[in-house]
C-alpha positions as CSV (number, residue, x, y, z in Angstrom):
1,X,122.6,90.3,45.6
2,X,126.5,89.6,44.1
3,X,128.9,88.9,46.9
4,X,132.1,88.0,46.6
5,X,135.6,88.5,49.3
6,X,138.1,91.0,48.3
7,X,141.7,90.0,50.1
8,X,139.7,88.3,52.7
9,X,137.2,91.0,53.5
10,X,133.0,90.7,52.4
11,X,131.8,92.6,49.7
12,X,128.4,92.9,48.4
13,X,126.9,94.7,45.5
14,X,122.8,95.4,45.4
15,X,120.4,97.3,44.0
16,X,119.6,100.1,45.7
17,X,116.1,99.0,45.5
18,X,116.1,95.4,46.8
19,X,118.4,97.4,49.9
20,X,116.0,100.2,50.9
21,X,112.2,98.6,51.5
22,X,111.3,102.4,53.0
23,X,111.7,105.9,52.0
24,X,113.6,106.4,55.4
25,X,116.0,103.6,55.1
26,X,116.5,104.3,51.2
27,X,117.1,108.2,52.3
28,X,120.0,106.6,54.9
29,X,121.2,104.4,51.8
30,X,121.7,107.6,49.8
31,X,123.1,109.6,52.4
32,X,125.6,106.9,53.1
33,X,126.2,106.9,49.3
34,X,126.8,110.8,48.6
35,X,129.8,110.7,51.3
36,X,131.2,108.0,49.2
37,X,134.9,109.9,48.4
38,X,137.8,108.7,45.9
39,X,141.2,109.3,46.7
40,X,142.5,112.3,45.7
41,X,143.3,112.9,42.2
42,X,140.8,110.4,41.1
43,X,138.3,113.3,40.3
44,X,139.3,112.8,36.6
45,X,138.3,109.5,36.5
46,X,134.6,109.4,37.8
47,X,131.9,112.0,38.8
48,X,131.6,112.7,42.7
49,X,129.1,110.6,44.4
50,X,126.1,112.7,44.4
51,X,126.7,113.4,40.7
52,X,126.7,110.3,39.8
53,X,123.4,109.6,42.0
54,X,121.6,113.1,40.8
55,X,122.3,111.8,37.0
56,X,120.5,108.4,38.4
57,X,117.8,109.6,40.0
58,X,117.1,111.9,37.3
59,X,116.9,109.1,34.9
60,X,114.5,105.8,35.5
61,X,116.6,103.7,33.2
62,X,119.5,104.1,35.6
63,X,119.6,101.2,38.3
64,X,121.9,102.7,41.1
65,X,124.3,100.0,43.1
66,X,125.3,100.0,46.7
67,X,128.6,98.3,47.1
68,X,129.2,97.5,50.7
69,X,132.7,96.2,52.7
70,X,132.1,94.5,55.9
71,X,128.6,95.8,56.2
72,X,129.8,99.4,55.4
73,X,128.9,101.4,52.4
74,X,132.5,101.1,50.4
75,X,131.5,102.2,46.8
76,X,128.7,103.2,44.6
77,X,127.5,102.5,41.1
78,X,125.0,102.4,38.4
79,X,123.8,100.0,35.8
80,X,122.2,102.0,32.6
81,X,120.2,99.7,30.0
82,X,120.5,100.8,26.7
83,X,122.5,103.7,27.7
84,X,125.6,103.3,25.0
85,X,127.2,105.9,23.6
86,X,128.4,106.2,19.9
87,X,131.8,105.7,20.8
88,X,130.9,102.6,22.6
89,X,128.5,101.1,20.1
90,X,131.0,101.6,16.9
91,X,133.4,99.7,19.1
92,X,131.0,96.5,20.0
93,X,130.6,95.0,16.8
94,X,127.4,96.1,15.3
95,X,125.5,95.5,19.0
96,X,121.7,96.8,19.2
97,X,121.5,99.9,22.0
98,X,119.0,97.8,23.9
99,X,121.3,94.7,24.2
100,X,123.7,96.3,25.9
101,X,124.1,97.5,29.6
102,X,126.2,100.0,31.0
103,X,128.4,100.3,34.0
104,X,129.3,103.9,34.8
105,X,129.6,106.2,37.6
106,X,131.5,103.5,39.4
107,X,133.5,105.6,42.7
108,X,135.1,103.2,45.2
109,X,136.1,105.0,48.7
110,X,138.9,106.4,49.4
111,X,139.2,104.1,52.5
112,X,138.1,101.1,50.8
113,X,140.3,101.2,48.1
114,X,143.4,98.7,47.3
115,X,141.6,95.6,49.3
116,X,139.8,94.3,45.8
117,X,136.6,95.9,46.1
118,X,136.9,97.1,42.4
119,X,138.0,93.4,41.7
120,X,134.8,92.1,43.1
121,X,132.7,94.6,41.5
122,X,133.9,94.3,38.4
123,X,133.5,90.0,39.3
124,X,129.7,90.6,40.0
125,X,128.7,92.4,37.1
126,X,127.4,89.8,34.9
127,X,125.1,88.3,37.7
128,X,123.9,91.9,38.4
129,X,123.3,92.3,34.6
130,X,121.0,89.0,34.3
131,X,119.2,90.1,37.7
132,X,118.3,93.4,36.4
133,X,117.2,91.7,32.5
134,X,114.7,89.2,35.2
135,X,113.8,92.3,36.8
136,X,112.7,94.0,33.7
137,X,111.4,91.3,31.9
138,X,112.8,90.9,29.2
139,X,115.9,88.6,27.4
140,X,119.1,88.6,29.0
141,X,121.6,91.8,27.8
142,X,124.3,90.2,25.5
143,X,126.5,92.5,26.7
144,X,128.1,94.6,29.9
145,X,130.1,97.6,28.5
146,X,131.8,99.9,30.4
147,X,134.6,102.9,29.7
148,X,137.9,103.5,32.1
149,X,140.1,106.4,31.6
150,X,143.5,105.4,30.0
151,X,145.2,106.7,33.6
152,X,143.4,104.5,36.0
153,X,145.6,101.9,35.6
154,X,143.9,100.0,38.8
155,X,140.8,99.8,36.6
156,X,141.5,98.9,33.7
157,X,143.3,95.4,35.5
158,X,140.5,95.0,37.4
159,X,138.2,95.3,34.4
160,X,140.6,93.1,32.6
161,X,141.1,90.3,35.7
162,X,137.3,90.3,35.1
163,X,137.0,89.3,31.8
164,X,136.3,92.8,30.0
165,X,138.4,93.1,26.8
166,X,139.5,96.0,25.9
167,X,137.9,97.3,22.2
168,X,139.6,100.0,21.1
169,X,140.5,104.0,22.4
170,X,138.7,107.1,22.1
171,X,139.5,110.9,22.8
172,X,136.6,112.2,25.4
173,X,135.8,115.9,24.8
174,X,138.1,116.9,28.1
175,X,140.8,115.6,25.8
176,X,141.2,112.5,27.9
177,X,141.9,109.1,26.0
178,X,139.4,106.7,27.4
179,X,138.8,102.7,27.0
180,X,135.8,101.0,25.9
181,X,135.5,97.3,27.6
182,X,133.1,95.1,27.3
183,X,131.8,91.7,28.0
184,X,129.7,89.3,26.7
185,X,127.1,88.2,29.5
186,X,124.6,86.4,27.6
């Protein structure tokens, strides 16, 4: 769906669904995607793999992403209409729930990681948000929101580099200070 090159390397970012046309190629897609592994340490800043896919398949409204490098699964994602928190919506301006899409449960490799994949993700998000508003009918989203713990310094510049702005702080309840960015896609 999105491409885009990363330090001179391919990366693509689909939908799950457009990727697997058969239960056994989709079950391949999701194995591949539960042995996605951050680096260590980076367990405080995003779920592990299969968590963040049980959470999606668990949930219709969540639109799970396959981020491949160089043909190989390199990273995983999920897109979540209308799936704002408080904390995110008092921070975007008076924006309607269902105007709003939500990029979470992002985990890049641990051997993909430092060669702009997050860069590119984060690049491709506002053609993946207008694909998925044609794929559900409906208006385009005004908005792509997203929030990156105050630690993951790598994030929050490749969220920036991508045009997110950063609209304001919050305390999570691990006692973690997390930022809400956003951008406007429609």
């Amino acid at each position: 769906m999105a491409s885009g090159t990363g330090r001179s390397t391919s990366i693509d970012v689909s939908f799950l669904d457009d990727l697997a046309g058969d239960a056994r190629s989709r079950a391949g897609l999701l194995r591949a995607l539960r042995d996605v592994t951050g680096a260590p340490g980076q367990d405080v800043f995003s779920a592990s793999a299969d968590q963040i896919l049980t959470l999606a398949e668990a949930d219709a409204d969540r639109y799970v992403l396959v981020v491949r490098r160089e043909g190989q699964v390199a990273g995983v994602g999920v897109l979540h209409p209308g799936g704002a928190s408080g904390e995110m919506l008092d921070r975007l301006d008076g924006a309607r729930p269902q105007d709003v899409v939500v990029f979470r449960g992002f985990l890049v490799d641990r051997h993909h990681q430092g060669v702009g994949v997050g860069s590119s993700v984060a690049a491709s998000l506002p053609a993946l948000v207008a694909h998925l508003a044609e794929r559900l009918g409906r208006e385009p989203f005004a908005s792509v929101v997203l929030v990156v713990d105050a630690d993951n310094v790598a994030g929050r510049r490749a969220y920036s580099r991508a045009g997110f702005a950063d609209r304001g702080a919050y305390v999570d309840a691990n006692g973690r200070t997390q930022h809400v960015m956003a951008l406007a896609v429609a």
